[in-house]
N, C-alpha and C positions, 0 to 999 in steps of 0.2 A: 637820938631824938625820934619822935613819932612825928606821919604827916597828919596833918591836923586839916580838915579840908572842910569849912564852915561855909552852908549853901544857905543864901540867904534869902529865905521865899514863907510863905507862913508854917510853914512846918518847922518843927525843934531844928538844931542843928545834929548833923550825924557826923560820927568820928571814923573815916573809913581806914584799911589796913595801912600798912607802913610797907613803899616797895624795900627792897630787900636793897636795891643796889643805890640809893640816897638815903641814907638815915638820917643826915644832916639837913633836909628840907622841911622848910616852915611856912604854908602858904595860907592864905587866908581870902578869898574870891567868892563874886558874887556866881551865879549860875543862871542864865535865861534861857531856855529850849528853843532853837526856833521854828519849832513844829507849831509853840502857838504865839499868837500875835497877839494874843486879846491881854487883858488887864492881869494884873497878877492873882486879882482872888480863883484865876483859871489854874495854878497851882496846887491848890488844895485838893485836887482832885486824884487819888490815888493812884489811877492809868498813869499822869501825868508826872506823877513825882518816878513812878517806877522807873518810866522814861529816863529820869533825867539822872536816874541812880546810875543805869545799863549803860547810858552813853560817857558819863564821867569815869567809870571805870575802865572799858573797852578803848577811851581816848579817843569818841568818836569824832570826825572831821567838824561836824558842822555842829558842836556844842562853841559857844563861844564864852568864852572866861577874860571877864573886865575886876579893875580892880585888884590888880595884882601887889598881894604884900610880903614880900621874900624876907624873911631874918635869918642872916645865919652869919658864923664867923669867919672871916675870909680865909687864914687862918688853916682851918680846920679842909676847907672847902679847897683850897690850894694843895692841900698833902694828900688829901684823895682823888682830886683829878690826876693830880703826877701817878698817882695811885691805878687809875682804876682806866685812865686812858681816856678814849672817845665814847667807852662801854656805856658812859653817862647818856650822853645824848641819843643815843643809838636804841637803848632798852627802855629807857624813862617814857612813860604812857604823859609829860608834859615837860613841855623842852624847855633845858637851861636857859637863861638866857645873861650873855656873854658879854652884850654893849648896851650903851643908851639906843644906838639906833636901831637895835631891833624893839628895844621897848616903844620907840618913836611909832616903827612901824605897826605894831600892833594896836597902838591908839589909834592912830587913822585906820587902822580895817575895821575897828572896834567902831569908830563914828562912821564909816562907810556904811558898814553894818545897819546900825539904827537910823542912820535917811533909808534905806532901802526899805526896814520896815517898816517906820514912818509912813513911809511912800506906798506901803500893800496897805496900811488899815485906812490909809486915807480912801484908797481906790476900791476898798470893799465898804467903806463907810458912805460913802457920794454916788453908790451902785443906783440909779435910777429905780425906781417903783412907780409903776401907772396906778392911776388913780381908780376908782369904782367904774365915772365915767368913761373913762379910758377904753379901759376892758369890755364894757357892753356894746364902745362903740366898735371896737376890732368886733366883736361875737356877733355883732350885724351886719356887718359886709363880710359879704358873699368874696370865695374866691378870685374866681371867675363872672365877674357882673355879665359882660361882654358874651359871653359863652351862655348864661342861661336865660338871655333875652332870646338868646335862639334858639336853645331848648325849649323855652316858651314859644315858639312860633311852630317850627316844629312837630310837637305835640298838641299844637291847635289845629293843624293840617289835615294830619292822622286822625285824634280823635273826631274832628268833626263829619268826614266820611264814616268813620265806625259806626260812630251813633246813630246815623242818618239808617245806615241798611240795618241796625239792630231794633230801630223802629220800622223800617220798609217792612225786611222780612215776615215776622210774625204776621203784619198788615196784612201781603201778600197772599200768602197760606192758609188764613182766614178766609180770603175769599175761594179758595180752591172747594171749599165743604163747611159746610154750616158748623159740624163738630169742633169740640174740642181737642179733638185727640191728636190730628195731625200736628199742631202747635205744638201741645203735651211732649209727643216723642221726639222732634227735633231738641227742643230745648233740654231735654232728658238725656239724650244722647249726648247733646254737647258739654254737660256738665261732667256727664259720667267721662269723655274724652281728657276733659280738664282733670278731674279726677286720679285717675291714672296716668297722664302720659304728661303732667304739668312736672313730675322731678324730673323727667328723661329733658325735657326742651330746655327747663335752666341747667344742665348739667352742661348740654350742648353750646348754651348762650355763653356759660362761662370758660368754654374749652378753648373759644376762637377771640379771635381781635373783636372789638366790641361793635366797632362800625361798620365793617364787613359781614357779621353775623345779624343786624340788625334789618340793614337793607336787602338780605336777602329772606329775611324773615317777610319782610314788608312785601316783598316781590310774591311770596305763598302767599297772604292775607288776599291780596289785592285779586291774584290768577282765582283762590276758593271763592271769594264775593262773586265774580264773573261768573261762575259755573254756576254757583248758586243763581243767581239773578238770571242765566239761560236756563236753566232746569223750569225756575217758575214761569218763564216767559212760555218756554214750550210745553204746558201743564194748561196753561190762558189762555194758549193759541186751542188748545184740544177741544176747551168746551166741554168740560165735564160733566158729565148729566149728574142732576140735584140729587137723584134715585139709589146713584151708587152709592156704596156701604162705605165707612171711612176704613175701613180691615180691608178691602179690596183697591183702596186708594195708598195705604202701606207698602204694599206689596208689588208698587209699579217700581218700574225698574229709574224710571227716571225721580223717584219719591228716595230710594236706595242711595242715588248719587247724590241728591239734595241734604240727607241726613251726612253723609260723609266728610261733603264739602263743609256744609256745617260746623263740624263738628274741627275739621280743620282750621275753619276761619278761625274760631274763637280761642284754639290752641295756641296758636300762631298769634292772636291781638293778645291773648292773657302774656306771652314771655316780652311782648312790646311794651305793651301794658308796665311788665312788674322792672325793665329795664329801662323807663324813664324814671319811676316813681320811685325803683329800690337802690338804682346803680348809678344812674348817670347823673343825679341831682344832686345827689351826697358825693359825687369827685368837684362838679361844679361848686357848692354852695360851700364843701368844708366840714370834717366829722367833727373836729373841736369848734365849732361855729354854730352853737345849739338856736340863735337866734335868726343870723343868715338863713339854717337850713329850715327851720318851722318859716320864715316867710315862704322863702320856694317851694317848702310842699302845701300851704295855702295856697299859694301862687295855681299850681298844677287842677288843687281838688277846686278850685274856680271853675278854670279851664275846662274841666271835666262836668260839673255842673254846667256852665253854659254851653256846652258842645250837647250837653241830651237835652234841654231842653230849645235850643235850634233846631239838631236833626230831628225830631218830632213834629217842631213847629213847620219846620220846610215840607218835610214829605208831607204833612197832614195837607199844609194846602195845595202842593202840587195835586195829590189826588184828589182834592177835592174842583180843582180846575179839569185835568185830563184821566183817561181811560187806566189803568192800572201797567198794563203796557209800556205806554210811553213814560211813566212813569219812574217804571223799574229801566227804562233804557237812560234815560236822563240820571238815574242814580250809576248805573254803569260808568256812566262817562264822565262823573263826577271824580271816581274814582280812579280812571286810567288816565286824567288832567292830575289828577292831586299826589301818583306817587313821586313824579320826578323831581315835584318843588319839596315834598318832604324829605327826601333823597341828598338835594342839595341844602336843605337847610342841617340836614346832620351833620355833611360833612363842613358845614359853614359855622355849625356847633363847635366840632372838633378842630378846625381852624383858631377860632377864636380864644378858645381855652389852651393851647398852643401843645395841643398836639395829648393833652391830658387822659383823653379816652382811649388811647390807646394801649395797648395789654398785647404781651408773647402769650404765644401759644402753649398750651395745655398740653404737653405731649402725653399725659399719662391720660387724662379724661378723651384726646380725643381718639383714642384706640378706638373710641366707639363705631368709628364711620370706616374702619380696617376691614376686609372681608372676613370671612368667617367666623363661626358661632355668632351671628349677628343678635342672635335671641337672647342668647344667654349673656351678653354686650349689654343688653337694653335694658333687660332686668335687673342687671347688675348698676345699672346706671342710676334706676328707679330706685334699689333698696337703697345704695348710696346717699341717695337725696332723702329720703327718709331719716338714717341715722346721722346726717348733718343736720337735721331740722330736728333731730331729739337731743342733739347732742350741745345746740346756744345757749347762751348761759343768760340768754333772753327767753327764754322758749316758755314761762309764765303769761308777760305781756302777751308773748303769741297766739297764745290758750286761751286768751281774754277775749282776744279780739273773733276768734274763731267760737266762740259761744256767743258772742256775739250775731254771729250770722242764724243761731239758731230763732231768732227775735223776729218769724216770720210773720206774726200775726198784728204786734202792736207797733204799726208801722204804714204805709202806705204801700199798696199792693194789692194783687188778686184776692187774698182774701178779707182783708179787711173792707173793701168795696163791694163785695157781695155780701157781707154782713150788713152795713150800713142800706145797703137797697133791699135787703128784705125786710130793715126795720122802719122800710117807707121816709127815711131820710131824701132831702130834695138831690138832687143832682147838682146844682148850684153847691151845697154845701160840701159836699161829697168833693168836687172840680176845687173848693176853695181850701179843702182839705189836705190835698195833695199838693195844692200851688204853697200854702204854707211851710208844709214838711218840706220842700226844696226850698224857700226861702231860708228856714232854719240850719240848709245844710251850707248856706251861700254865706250866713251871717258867721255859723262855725269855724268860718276858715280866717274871718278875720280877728277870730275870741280868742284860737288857740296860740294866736302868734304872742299877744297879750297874755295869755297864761303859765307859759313858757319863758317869758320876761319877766313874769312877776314870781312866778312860784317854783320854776325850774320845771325840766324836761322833765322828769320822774312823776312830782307830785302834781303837776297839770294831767297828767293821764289819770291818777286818783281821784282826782277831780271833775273828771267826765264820766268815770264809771258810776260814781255815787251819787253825783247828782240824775243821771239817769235811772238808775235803781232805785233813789226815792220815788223820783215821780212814776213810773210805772208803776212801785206800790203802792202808791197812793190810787193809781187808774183802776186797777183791777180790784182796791179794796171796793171803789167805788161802784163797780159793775157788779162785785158781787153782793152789795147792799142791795140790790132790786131798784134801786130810785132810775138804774139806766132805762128804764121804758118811757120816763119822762124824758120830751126834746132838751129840757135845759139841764138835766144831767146828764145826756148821752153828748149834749158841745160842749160839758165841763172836763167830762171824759176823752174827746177829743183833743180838749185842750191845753191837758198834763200830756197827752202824746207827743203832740207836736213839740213844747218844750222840751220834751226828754231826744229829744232830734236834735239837740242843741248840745249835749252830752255825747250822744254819741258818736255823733260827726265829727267834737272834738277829740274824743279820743281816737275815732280810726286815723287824725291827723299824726297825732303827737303816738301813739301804737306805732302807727310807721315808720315816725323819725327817732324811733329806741332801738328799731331793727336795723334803720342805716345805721345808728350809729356801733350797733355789738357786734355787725357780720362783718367778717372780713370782707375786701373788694373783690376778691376770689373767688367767692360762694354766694354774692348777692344775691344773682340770679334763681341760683340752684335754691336758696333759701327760702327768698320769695316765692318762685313757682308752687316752691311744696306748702308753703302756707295759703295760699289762692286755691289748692288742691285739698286741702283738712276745710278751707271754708266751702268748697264745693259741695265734701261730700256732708256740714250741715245742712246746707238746705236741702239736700236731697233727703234726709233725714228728716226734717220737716215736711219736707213735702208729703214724705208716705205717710205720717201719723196724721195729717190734714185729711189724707185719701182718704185713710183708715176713717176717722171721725171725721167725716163730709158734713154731718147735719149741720143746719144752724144751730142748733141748740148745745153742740159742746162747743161752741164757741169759747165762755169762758176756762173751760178747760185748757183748749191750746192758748187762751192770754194767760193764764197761770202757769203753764211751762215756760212761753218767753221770757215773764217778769224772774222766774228762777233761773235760767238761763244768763241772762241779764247778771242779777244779783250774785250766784257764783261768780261770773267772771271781774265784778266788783270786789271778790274777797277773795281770788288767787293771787290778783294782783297787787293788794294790798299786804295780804301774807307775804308775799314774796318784795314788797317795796319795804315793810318792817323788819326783815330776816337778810339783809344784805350778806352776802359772800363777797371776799376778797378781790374775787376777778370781777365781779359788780364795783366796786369799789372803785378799781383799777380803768373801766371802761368809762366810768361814769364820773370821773372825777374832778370836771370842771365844773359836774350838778351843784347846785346851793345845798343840793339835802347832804350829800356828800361830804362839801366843802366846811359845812357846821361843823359834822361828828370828825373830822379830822381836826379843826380850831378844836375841841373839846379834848380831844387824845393827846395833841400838843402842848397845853397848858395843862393837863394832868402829867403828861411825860417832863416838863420844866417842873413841877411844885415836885414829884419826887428825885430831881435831881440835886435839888435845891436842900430837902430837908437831908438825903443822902450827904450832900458836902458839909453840912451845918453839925450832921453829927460825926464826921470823919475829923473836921477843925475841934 
């Protein structure tokens, strides 16, 4: 006799070989795999049958066989076991079976078997699923609530001294010489400092424990401000005659130490700067918490909005009360009151968040501060940060945001305000011009948290850049119609700018929170830095082609660069939001824009599985 072994599943039946040492077997059984649980039409599937070939013949352990129909003649079956011994049971790929009670036992393993499975598809079937609601509402709370209310406090400490002496200073300097130039060179300097030595500081931010490097950052801010604010105090005390040249006013030795410390300050506030805004908000707030982390960095660019326009409004009227002196000594002490509550509010940060900011040490980065070849340590630091910052698989957004900075002219600023007063604009509107553009950057912070909710991380940054690229092109179509010599086109003109302040505020919001979320926690710093450092060295870029073309009269010239400036950076980022890569995919895969084309791949990968089985049946 042949075995006869009918698998009963939707596929035909197959007659597989006859072992050599029972020819007298006649069985006839169902077959279930229990690799799958699901319904039977999961059979037809040809991985699946192969399966279940491999494992019937090999006489794998965990095939189960119900439905057992043995015919044979006893007979026959009696002369060959005297025959052939125990060799039966022993070689047979499926064992004799000799009494009722093993048959007994094999019905109960066989029902044991199917509660057990039972019991898995119940437990994958009652698997809970949160709802739409659900999910938005985890994506809105912040990790750490606790931790960035004092991150917020914080950062209101800090920046509100910053701001104070980044309006003091220039003030002060202004009065040393009627020129422009002294102002000029500090703030020149200090860009340029920024410039090159902004990858070396986040390389170093990110080498050391975060809160240790932080405060001692704060301790240099606070000692450069001091120096700075005694340099100019004893500059005030000197009495410098009207007559002297601003090139002989360079060249003072105490002018030397001023542009240094300078140039320190703002080195040192830029890595504070980009370690509240790049690092410490996104551990507190949560990288998959795209709603959490856009309220906190609205949260922050508040913060930063009402901290400049405070320190402006304080020192304007302290000096308009007291001598310039007392002035800059009151700002001093402003400062040596304000580092120890920021001090302990970091560490009240890190408490809170229980212990979250904390980071081991860098042994490879921090070679940097090891003696010898210190130079070539530094350099090596600085290229470092450069090929990490070309090397994010964000570094389009990053390019947006940093042509962005080239946007010097259509915007509030030195030169936009000497344009407007030589076109006999009142000052009233000029004052209501700028109070605007900060209004607009106050209201940005509460747009983009809502844009971000409604349209995702991704395409809310698209949506700031385009909407500010219309209307600047619409500004400069408009300037360059000739109608701007008329006052009611040049406030029409103004006020497509101002709107377009509403665009781009929300994207340096949502620009930011693309970068916390693609950099590692590793490189934030260094990341950051070096992007604060490519935006440095636009303005300084702008700035020389301003120099260059000083007239009023190419005015429109440099708003026709900004407006293309602008525009590009509305069409890298858009290129690069339509051309997704893989690891875009992967970072960004809680995005809606994301989360669509993967629904679209999954129901195209079911329809050809589907017509696949349909033609294999």
């Amino acid at each position: 006799m042949g075995l006869d072994i009918h698998i009963h599943t939707n596929t035909p039946s197959l007659r597989l070989p006859t072992p050599t040492h029972a020819p007298f077997l006649r069985r006839t059984f169902h077959f279930r795999p229990p690799c799958f649980t699901g319904p039977t039409p999961m059979l037809s599937s040809p991985l699946c049958f192969s399966i279940a070939i491999t494992r019937i013949s090999n006489g794998a352990s965990k095939c189960f066989v119900k439905d057992i129909d043995v015919k044979f003649n006893h007979m026959v079956v009696e002369d060959d076991l005297c025959k052939d011994g125990c060799s039966v049971a022993s070689s047979c790929s499926f064992p004799v079976l000799s009494s009722a009670s093993q048959l007994a036992d094999i019905q109960e393993t066989r029902e044991m078997r199917e509660e057990e499975n039972e019991l898995l598809d119940s437990l994958l079937t009652e698997l809970p699923v949160q709802s739409k609601e659900e999910q938005d509402a985890i994506s809105a709370t912040p990790v750490h609530p606790a931790g960035l209310y004092a991150l917020y406090a914080s950062f209101l400490a800090g920046n509100l001294v910053e701001q104070i002496w980044n309006f003091a200073c220039p003030a002060a300097i202004a009065l040393l010489h009627p020129s422009l130039l002294p102002v000029a060179v500090v703030g020149f300097i200090a860009k340029l400092g920024i410039f090159a030595g902004g990858p070396l500081v986040g390389s170093l931010m990110d080498s050391y424990p975060r809160v240790p490097a932080f405060n001692c950052l704060s301790i240099v801010q606070t000692a450069a401000q001091l120096i700075s604010a005694g340099m100019i105090i004893y500059a005030l005390d000197r009495t410098i005659p009207a007559a002297a040249s601003a090139t002989s006013l360079l060249l003072q030795p105490w002018f030397v130490v001023l542009v240094l410390a300078g140039a320190i300050e703002r080195l040192t506030g830029l890595a504070s700067g980009v370690a509240f805004e790049r690092d410490w908000v996104v551990l507190l707030a949560g990288t998959n918490r795209p709603i959490a982390l856009a309220r906190a960095n609205a949260m922050l660019s508040r913060v930063d909005l009402l901290c400049e326009v405070l320190g402006a409004s304080i020192f304007g009227i302290l000096l308009s009360m007291l001598d310039p002196v007392n002035c800059l000594k009151l700002a001093a002490a402003s400062m040596i009151c304000t580092l120890p509550v920021q001090i302990l509010l970091v560490c009240l940060t890190d408490k809170l968040s229980k212990g979250v900011l904390e980071r081991s040490r860098n042994h490879t980065s921090s070679e940097l501060c090891q003696p010898g070849q210190l130079t070539e340590r530094v350099l090596g630091a600085i290229s470092h940060g450069w090929v990490q910052y070309k090397s994010q698989p964000v570094l389009p957004a990053s390019l947006a945001y940093v042509l962005l900075c080239f946007n010097a002219v259509l915007g509030p600023g030195g030169l936009m305000t000497s344009f407007l007063t030589n076109h006999g604009l009142n000052p009233s509107i000029i004052g209501a011009f700028s109070g605007m553009c900060a209004f607009m950057g106050i209201a940005a912070t509460f747009m983009s948290a809502s844009l971000v909710k409604k349209l995702g991380l991704l395409k809310a940054g698209a949506a700031g850049l385009v909407f500010q690229a219309l209307l600047l092109g619409i500004a400069v179509a408009v300037y360059w119609s000739g109608f701007i010599v008329q006052q009611k086109s040049l406030i029409f003109f103004l006020f497509l700018i101002v709107l377009s302040r509403l665009g781009q505020m929300s994207y340096d919001i949502v620009g930011g929170q693309i970068l916390q979320s693609a950099i590692p926690a590793s490189q934030a710093n260094l990341v950051g830095a070096t992007e604060v450092s490519m935006a440095s060295l636009a303005e300084l870029v702008m700035l020389g082609v301003a120099i260059i073309g000083n007239d009023v009269s190419h005015f429109g010239f440099l708003a026709l660069l900004s407006m293309a400036a602008v525009a590009g950076a509305a069409w890298i980022y858009c290129h690069w939001l339509s051309n997704p890569t893989e690891e875009q995919r992967q970072l960004f895969s809680f995005d809606p824009h994301f989360s669509s084309l993967s629904s679209k791949q999954q129901l195209g990968t079911i329809d050809i599985i589907s017509k696949t089985s349909s033609a294999v049946q």
